[in-house]
N, C-alpha and C positions, 0 to 999 in steps of 0.2 A: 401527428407531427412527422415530417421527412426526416428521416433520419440523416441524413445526406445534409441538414441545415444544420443540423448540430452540431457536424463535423465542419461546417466552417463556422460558426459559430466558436470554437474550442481555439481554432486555426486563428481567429481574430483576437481571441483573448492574449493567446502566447507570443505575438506579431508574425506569423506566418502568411496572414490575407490581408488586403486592404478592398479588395475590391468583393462583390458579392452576385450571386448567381440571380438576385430579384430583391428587391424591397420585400419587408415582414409585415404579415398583418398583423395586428392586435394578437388574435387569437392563437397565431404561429408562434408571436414573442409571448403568452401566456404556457405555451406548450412550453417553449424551449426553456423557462423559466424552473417549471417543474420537473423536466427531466435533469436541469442543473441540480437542485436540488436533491434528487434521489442519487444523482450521481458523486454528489457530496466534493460537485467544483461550481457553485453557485459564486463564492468569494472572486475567483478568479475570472469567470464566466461573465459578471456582469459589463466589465469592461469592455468585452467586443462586442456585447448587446449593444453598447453607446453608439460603439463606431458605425453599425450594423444602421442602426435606426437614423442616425445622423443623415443617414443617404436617402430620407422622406423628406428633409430637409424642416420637420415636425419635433415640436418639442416632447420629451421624453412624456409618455404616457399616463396618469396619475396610480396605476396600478405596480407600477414596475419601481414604483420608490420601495416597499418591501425587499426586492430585490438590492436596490442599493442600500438598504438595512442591512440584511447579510452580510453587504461587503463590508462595511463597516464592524459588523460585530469581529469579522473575520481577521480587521485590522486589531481592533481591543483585544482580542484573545491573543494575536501574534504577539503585541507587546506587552501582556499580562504575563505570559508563558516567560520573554527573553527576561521578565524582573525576577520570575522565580526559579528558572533551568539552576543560577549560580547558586542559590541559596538550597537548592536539592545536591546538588554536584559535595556543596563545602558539607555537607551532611555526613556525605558517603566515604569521601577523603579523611573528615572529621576521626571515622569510625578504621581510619586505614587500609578501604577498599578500594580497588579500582575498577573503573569502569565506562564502557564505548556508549556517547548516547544513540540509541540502532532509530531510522525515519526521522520523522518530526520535524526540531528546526535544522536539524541536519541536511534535509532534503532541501526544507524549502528555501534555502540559501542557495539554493542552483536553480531556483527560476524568476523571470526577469523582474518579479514584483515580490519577492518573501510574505509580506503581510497578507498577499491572498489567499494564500494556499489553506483549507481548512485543517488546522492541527488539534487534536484530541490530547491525547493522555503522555508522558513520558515514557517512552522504552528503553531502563536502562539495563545492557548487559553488565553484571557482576560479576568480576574475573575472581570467584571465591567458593567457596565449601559450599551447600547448599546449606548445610544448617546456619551460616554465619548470614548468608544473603537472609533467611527466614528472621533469624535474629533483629536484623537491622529493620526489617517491615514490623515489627512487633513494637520494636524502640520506637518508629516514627510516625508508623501508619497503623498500619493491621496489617493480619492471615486471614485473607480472601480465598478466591478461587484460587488452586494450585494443581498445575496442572506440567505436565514434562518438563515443559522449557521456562516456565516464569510463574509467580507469585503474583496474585493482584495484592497490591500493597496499599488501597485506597489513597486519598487525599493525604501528600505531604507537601505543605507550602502551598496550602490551596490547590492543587492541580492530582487528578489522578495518573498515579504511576503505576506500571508493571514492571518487575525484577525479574531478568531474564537469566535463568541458572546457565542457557544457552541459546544462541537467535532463533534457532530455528531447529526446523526436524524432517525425514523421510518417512513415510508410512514403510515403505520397503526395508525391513529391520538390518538386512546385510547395506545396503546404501548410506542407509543412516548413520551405521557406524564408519562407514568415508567421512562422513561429514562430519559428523562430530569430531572428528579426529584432524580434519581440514580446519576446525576452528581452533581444535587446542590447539597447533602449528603454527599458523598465522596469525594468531590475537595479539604477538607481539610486535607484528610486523606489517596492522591492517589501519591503523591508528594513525591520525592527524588531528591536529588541532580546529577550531573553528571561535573567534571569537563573538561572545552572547552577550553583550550590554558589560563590557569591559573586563568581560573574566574567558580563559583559555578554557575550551569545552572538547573533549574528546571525540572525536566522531567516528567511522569508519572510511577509508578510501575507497575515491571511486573505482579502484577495480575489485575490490571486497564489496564495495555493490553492485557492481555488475551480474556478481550471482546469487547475494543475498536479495533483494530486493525482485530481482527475478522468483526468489523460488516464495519468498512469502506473498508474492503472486499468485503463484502455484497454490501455497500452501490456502490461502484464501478460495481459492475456484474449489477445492474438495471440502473443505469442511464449512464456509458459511456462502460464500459468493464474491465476486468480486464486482468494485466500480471503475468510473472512470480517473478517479482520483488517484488510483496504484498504480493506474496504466502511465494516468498523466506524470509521474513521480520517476517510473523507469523512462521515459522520453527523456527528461532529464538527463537523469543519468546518461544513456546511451549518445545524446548531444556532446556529452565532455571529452567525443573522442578517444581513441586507442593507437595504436601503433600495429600492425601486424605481429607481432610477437604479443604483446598484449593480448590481443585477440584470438591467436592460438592458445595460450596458457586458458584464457578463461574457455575457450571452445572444449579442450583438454577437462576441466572439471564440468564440463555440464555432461560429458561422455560420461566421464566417472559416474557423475548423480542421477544419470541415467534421465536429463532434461531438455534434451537437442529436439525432439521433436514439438516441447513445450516452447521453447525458445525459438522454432521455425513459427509458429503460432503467433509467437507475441512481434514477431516481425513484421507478420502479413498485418497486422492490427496496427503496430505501425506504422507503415504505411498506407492502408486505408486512413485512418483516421486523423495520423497527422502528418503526411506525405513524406517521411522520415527517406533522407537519401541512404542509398544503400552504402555509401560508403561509412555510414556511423551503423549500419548492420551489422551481429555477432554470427550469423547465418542467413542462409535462401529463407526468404519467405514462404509459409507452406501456406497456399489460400485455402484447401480444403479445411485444416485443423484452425487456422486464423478466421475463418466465417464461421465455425462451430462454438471459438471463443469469445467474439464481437457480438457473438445471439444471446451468448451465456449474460456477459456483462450488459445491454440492455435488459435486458430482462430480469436482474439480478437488483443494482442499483450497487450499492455502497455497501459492502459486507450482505449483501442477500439479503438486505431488509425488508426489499418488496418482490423479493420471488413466492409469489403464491403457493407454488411446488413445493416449500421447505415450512408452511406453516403445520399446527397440527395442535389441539388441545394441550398445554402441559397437564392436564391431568386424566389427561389419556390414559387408557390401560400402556402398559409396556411395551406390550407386543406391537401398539400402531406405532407410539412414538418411534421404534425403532426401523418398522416397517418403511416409515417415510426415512428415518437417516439413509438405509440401506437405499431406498429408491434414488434418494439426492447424490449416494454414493456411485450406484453404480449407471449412470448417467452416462461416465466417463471411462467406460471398461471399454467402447471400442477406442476411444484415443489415446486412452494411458491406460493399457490392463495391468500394468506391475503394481502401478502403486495404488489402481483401485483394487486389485485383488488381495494387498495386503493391506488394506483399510485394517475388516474386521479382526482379522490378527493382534494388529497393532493396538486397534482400540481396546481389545478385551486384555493386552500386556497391559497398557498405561493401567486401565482400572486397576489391576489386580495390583501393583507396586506403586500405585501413587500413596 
């Protein structure tokens, strides 16, 4: 597959193209179908496949109805999720918690179709104690995996949720604590509403995503992979426009979180990929760092499901399985050495205090 057709392919889904560089064959839309798929924007995807194929003047293929399966399920789970988001939210209020739903339908309310966008689990940050947030997963769900920043709190109201003690993290222990401290300060002030099937839902503002959703970006490229589905999520965002002063506060914390060279990266990606004008740009594009991140995420898919590089027995001896984390880790010590070099630091703190 050309990679280059995918890219308009992406471009026709979100209405950026009408017109196309050649007609598709079978086997090109077979391709393109699969790397939606791994890239975990199938839901969205299919629709510019239509438009795409429309121009053979050929009725849709009998293979490609699977494809419009996905989008369909993609629509079921949207409107699954908006019946149960309330009924999770009155849970947590119930117990006199509060708290920002971080992604999900928050995002996909900022692109021009919601129902496509493939949404997973609930992210909810919990502005409380950690033992009170563990509490309430006990009450409704379970104590799963727990790990710095969230609790997997399995299935409540049918849907799985994560409890977030915090959105996110720095590997770099002196950064982190910016951040963490950027959130205590702003959680009061990061917060908008968003209405989900007749109930007022908490969500984050867009310039509270501007650099969350950037760094769980980030935070995805180092510890599993990333797809096209996070990138496509920050498009978004970055579409909603800024002000110049906007743009310097937020340029101003990615100094601080030491992520401007990441942020020149996801520019040039940008750009390639979805011809983003420079004037919704938060910095210069860096094409060196942005071709090294564009190889990562094909290669990668959707959380690094299908990077070969990160697989490894789980019942490996120790010493492989770690040998490949460190290999997947330091991949990225010539383009971000701070926060690969404080990976293994970091990692061996979380164990010891979790």
């Amino acid at each position: 597959m050309k990679v280059s057709l995918f890219f308009e392919l992406i471009q026709a889904s979100i209405g950026l193209r009408s017109d196309f560089s050649a007609n598709i064959s079978e086997p090109e839309g077979r391709k393109l179908y699969r790397e939606a798929i791994r890239q975990s924007i199938a839901g969205i995807t299919f629709t510019g496949f239509e438009k795409w194929w429309s121009q053979s003047g050929q009725d849709l293929p009998s293979w490609s109805y699977q494809w419009a399966a996905v989008q369909a399920a993609c629509e079921r789970n949207y409107a699954f999720q908006q019946q149960q988001l309330p009924k999770v939210v009155a849970l947590i209020e119930k117990e006199g918690l509060h708290y920002c739903l971080l992604k999900g339908l928050g995002m996909a309310c900022l692109y021009p179709r919601p129902e496509l966008r493939q949404g997973g689990d609930f992210d909810l940050w919990i502005d409380a104690p950690r033992k009170d947030v563990i509490e309430f997963a006990k009450k409704y769900g379970k104590v799963g995996d727990m790990l710095y920043h969230h609790v997997d709190a399995g299935k409540i109201e049918g849907v799985e949720v994560e409890l977030h003690f915090t959105p996110s993290w720095m590997n770099d222990m002196v950064v982190n604590r910016r951040m963490q401290r950027w959130f205590e300060e702003c959680k009061s002030t990061c917060i908008t509403t968003l209405d989900v099937n007749g109930a007022s839902i908490h969500v984050p503002t867009i310039e509270f995503n501007r650099i969350y959703i950037l760094n769980h970006i980030y935070r995805h490229l180092f510890n599993e992979g990333i797809g096209m589905r996070q990138i496509m999520d920050y498009y978004f965002v970055l579409c909603q426009g800024c002000t110049e002063e906007e743009k310097a506060e937020s340029m101003k914390l990615l100094r601080e979180f030491k992520m401007v060279g990441f942020a020149r990266a996801v520019m040039w990606v940008m750009q390639r990929v979805f011809g983003l004008d420079r004037a919704f740009m938060l910095a210069e594009p860096d094409e060196e760092r942005g071709r090294f991140l564009l190889k990562e995420i094909m290669m990668s898919g959707n959380f690094g499901k299908f990077d070969k590089r990160n697989t490894y027995n789980k019942n490996a001896p120790l010493w492989k399985r770690t040998s490949v984390r460190l290999s997947h880790d330091f991949r990225f010590v010539s383009q971000y050495p701070e926060e690969t070099l404080w990976s293994p630091i970091w990692k061996t703190w979380r164990t010891l205090v979790k």
